[in-house]
N, C-alpha and C positions, 0 to 999 in steps of 0.2 A: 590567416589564410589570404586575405586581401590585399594586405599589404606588401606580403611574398609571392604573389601570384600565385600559391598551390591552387590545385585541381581540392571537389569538395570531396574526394574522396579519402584524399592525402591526410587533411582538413579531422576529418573524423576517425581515422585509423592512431592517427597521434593523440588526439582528445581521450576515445579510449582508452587508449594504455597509459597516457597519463590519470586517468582515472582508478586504473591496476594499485597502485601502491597507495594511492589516498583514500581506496576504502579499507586497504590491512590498517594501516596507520589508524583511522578512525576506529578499525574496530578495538584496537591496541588500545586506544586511548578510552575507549567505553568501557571496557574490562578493567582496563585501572579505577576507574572514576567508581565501578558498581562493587570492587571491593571497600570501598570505602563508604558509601551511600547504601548497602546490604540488597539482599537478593530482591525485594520490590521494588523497587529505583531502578537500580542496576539492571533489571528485565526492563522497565520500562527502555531506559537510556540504550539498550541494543535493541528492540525493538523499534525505537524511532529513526535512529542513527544507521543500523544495519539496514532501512532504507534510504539512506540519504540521498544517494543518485538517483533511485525514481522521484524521489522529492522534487530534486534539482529539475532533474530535464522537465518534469512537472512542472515546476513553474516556470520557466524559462519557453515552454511553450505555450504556458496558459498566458504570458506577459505576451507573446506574438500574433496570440490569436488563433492555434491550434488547438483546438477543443476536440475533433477530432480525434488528432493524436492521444491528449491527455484520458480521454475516453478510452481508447483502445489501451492504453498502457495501463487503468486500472484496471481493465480487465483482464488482459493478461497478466498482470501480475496475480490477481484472485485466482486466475484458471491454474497457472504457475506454483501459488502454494496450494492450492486445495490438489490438485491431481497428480502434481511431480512429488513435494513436500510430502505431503501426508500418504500419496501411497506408496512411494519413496521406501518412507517410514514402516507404514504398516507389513510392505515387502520383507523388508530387512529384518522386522521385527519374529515375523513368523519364520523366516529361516533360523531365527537361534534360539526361540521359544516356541513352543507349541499350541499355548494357548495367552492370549497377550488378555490385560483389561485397560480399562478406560473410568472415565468419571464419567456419568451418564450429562451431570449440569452441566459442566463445560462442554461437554457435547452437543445440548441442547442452546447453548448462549451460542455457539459458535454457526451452525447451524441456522438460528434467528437471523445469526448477525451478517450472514450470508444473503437471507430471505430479502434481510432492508435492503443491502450494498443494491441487487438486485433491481429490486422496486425503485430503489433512490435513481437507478439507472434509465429507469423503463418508462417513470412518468412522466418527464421531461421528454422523451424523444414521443411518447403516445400523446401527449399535447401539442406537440409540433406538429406531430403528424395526421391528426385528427380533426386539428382548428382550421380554421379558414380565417385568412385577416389578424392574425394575431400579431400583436406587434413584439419586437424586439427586447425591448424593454421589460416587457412582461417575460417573458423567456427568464430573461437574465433574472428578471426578479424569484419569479419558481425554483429557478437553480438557484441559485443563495440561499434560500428558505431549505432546498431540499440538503444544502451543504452546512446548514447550520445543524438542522437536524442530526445528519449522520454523526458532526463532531459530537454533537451534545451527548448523542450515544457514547460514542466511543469513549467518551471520559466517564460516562458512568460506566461501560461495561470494565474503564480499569480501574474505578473506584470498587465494583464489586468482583474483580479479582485479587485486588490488593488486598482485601477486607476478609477473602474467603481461603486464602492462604500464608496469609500473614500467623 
C-alpha cells in the first residue's frame, strides 16, 4: 500500500480477500494431511490451522506492540465460539432432535478451560490496575508466566483428549 499509494482502506479490503482462498486452501490441505495422520492428529491439525489467521494477525500485532488488539481478538474469538458456535449448534440441533446429549467431562474440561482463559485474562489487567509503581518489566514477566501456563494446559488438555478418545 505504500509503495502504490492506496488509501488504508483499499490496503485491507485486498488483504482480506486475499485471505478468502488461502484459508479453503489450508483447510484443503489439513483434511488431506489428517487422513493420512488419522482422526487424533488430524483434529489436532484443523484445530490449529483452521485458526490460522487469528494466529497470524495475532502475532503480527503482538510483534507491533498491540496488546490491545491481540486482547480483544482473544476474546472475541472465545465469545465467538462459545455463544455463536456452540449455540449455533445446540439451536440446530434441537430443531432436528428432540432431545440432544452431551459428555458431561468434556463439558466439564471445557468449561474449566474457559474459567483459566478467563483468570489468565483478568490477573494481569487487576495487577496493572491495582499496583501503584509497578514496573514494565514485571508486567511482561506476569504475562509470560501467565502464557506459559495457559499452553501447558492446553497441551495437556489435548494430551487427555487424545487419550480419552482414542
Amino acid at each position: 500500500g505504500h509503495f502504490l499509494e492506496w488509501g488504508s482502506t483499499i490496503v485491507f479490503v485486498t488483504s482480506a480477500l486475499a485471505i478468502i482462498p488461502l484459508a479453503g486452501w489450508m483447510g484443503t490441505a489439513t483434511e488431506e494431511i489428517a487422513v493420512v495422520l488419522g482422526p487424533n492428529l488430524g483434529g489436532l491439525l484443523n484445530a490449529t490451522f483452521g485458526n490460522a489467521t487469528e494466529l497470524i494477525i495475532g502475532i503480527v500485532a503482538l510483534n507491533a506492540g498491540l496488546i490491545d488488539v491481540v486482547k480483544s481478538s482473544l476474546v472475541g474469538s472465545i465469545i465467538g465460539n462459545l455463544l455463536l458456535v456452540m449455540g449455533l449448534s445446540m439451536f440446530l440441533g434441537g430443531l432436528r432432535f428432540k432431545e440432544q446429549k452431551f459428555q458431561p467431562v468434556i463439558a466439564r474440561l471445557n468449561a474449566s478451560a474457559l474459567n483459566l482463559a478467563v483468570i489468565a485474562i483478568l490477573v494481569p489487567t487487576a495487577v496493572d490496575m491495582t499496583s501503584i509503581g509497578i514496573k514494565e518489566s514485571t508486567m511482561q514477566t506476569l504475562s509470560a508466566a501467565v502464557a506459559v501456563v495457559l499452553i501447558s494446559v492446553y497441551i495437556l488438555t489435548l494430551l487427555f483428549s487424545m487419550k480419552t478418545h482414542s
